[in-house]
N, C-alpha and C positions, 0 to 999 in steps of 0.2 A: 921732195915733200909729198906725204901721203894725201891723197884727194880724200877728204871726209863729208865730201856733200853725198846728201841721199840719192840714190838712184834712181829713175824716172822709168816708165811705160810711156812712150807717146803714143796716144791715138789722133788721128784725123779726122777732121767732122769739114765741112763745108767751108764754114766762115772762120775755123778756130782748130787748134792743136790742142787739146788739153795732154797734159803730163800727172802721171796716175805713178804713189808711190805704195805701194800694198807692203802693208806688215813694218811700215818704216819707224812712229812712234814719236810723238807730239816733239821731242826737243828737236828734232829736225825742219821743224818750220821755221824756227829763224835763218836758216841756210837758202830756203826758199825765196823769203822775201824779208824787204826792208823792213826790222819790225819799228822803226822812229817812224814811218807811214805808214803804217798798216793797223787796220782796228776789226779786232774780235767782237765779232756779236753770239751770242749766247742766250742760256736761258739760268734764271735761279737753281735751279734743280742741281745742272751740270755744273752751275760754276760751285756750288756750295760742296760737290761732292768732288770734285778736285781743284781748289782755290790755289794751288801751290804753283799749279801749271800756268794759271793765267797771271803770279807773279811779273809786273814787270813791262805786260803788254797792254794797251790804251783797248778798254774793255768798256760793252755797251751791253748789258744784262738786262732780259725780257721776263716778263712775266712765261710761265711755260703753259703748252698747252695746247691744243687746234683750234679753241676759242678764242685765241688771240691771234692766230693769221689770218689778220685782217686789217684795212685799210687804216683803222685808227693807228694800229702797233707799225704800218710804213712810215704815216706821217709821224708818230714819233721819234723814230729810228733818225729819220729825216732831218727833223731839228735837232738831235742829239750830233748828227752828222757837221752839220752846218756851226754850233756851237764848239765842237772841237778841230773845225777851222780845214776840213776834209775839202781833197782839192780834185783834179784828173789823175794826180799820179797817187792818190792815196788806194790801197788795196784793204776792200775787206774781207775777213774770213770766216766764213757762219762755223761755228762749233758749237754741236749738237746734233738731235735728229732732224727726221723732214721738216718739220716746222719751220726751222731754224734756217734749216738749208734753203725753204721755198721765201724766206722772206728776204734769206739776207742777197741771192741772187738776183731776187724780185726789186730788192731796193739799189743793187750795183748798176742794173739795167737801165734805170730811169733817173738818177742820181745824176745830174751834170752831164746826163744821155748818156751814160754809161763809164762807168771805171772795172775796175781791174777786180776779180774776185775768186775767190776758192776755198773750198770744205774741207772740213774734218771732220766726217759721221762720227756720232759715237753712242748711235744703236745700231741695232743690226739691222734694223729696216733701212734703215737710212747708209748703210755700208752697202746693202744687194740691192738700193732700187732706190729711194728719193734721191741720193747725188748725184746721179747718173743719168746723162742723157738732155740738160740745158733746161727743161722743163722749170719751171720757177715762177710763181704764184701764190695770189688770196682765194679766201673763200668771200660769199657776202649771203648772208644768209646761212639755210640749208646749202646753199651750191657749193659745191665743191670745186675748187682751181678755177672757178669760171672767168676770174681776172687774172692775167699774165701772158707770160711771153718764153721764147723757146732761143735761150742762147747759154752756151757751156761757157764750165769757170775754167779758169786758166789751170789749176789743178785743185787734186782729191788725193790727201792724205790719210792714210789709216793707221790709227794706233789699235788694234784688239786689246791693248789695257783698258778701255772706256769699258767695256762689254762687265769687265772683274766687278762691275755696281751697276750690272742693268739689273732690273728689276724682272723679276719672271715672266709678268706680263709682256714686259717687252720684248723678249727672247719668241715669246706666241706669237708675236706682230708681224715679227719678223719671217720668222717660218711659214706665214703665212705666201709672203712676194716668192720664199725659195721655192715653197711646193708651185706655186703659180709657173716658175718658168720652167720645173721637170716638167708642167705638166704641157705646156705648149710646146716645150723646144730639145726638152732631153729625158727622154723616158729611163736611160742608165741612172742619173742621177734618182730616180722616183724609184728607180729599186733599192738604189743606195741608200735613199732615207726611209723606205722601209723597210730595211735590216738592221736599223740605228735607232737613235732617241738621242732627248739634251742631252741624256749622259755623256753621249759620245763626244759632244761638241763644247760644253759649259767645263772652264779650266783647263780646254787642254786646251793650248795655242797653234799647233800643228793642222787640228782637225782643222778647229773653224779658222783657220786661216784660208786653207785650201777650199772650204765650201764657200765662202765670203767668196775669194776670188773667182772660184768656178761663175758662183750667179753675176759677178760685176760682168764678167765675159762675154756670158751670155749675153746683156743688156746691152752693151756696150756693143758689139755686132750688129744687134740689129738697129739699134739708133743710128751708127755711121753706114748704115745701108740707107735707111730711110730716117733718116734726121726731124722732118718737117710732118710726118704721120701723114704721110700719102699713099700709103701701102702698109707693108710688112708690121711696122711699130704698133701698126694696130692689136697685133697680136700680144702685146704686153698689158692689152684693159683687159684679158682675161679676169672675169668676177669682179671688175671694177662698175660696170655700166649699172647694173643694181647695187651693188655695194656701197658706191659713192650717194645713190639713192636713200639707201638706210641710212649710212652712217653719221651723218650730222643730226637726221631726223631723229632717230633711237641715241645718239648720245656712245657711239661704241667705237672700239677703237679703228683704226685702220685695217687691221688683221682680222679681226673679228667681221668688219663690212666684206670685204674682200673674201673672207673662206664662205660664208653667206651665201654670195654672189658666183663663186664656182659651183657652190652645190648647185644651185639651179639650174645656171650653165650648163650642166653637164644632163641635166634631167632635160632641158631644151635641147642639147645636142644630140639626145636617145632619139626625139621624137624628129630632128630634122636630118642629124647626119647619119645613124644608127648606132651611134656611140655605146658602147655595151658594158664600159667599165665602169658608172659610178658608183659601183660599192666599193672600187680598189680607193679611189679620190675623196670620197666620206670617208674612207675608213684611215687614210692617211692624214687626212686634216685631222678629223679625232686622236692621233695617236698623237698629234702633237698642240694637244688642247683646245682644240679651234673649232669653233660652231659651225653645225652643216644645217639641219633643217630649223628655220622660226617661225613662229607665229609674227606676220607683220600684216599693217595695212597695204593689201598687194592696190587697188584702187591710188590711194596718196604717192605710193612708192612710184607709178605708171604716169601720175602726173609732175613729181620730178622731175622723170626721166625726159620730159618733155623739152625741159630746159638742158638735156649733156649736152656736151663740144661736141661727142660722134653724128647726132642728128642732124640732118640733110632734110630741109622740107616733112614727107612725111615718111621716112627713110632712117633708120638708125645701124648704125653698121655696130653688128653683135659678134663677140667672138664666144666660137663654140670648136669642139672636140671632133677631130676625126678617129684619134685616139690618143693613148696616152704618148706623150713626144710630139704629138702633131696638133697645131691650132689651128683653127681656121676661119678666114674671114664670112659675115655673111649679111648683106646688105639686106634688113628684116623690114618688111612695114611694119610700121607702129601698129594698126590698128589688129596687125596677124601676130606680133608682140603681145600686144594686149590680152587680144583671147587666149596664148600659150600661157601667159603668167596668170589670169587671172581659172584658169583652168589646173593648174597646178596643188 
């Protein structure tokens, strides 16, 4: 008899194996798990633009949006749980993007102390960075993930059919996390994307197949090096430490806070590490439609920042540029923080 189950990547994390099926494609999650226990969480958007796929399986559809990860949309999730009779051996599967992904982790983790869970990105942000790495959380407020916890889903399925109705904007988003990890961890790939554009990548299945899994790789290295962000992983808030600062404040997207947030990075990294490249790093976020310099409230933005996860007392561990391929940790005072940004 022919074996038609999908085939698996196992990686190894601390507490947990997750199994990673790249390029595999939505009808193969009933292979994976039981689907008469298993329940999909989603958002309107994705369920209304492929309904066909979630024929069949015990579906719990969210309002969509980063406005709504948050604790109300757990506790709803929660009693939806509870009312469809969800037990320890029930597994759920967030399908969609980060949102989706941070909540529906976020609710497996604390849900009868935890049950069984696993994703199916189906943006691209959420294919090269929200799945990846156990990370799973709310906002409350302006703050970004400030509530959650850090435990991997049993696995991450990929279909790149989802990608065939993403929306352009979210294609930006996304490119946003890939330029981030050329630019801390693989300077090859930052040449590759600039002698490319969407062209290269948008309907063909090949390309972004292979670039999706490139960046999972990446990510996925160094989480299973440093899992719990005691080191190395720190180097993936590359443009996140002021980005996540903006981004709830201004209303923008993840990609857009985030390429932001490297521009500056890297204007901080001229003046602390001697960083020499960022016109190559502006000028590659712009080639792939992503804002580099803004007018913001740098004052508001600094007292944000007051509240990140990386701040230690009066200590903020900032990642900046040695050069392009290379990140580097750098344990900033606030107050010499301060005057770099607001000198800026």
């Amino acid at each position: 008899m022919t074996d038609t189950s999908p085939k698996a990547k196992k990686f190894v994390f601390n507490n947990a194996t997750v199994q990673c099926y790249f390029a595999t494609g939505f009808a193969a999650l009933k292979n994976i798990v039981d689907k008469s226990h298993t329940i999909l969480i989603t958002d309107e958007n994705i369920y209304a633009r492929n309904e066909k796929k979630f024929k069949g399986w015990n579906t719990i559809v969210l309002k969509a949006g980063e406005a709504y990860k948050v604790q109300q949309t757990v506790d709803a999730v929660i009693d939806q749980l509870i009312e469809m009779e969800a037990d320890r051996k029930t597994t759920l599967v967030g399908v969609g993007g980060g949102v989706i992904t941070d909540i529906t982790g976020y609710v497996a983790s604390v849900y009868m102390r935890g049950i069984k869970f696993g994703f199916v990105p189906t943006s691209l942000l959420a294919l090269v960075d929200a799945s990846i790495g156990g990370k799973n959380g709310i906002d409350v407020g302006i703050y970004k993930n400030i509530v959650g916890i850090i435990r991997q889903p049993d696995f991450i399925l990929h279909d790149i059919q989802f990608l065939n109705t993403l929306p352009q904007a979210e294609w930006e988003n996304g490119f946003a996390e890939i330029i981030k990890h050329a630019c801390i961890k693989d300077a090859a790939m930052f040449k590759h994307l600039e002698q490319n554009s969407f062209r290269t990548y948008q309907g063909k299945k090949k390309e972004i197949c292979a670039l999706v899994q490139r960046n999972a790789l990446i990510k996925t290295k160094v989480v299973q090096n440093d899992e719990f962000e005691t080191g190395e992983r720190k180097l993936l808030n590359f443009g996140h430490t002021l980005g996540h600062a903006l981004e709830n404040q201004y209303e923008l997207s993840h990609g857009q806070a985030v390429a932001i947030g490297m521009t500056y990075a890297c204007e901080i990294s001229a003046q602390i590490t001697g960083f020499k490249q960022t016109d190559k790093v502006v000028g590659l976020l712009e080639q792939y439609n992503l804002p580099t310099y803004a007018h913001f409230d740098k004052q508001k933005a600094l007292d944000v920042l007051k509240h990140d996860k990386k701040r230690e007392r009066s200590d903020i561990s900032y990642v900046l540029l040695d050069k392009i391929g290379k990140g580097v940790i750098y344990n900033l005072p606030l107050a010499d923080l301060k005057d770099t940004i607001l000198a800026l």
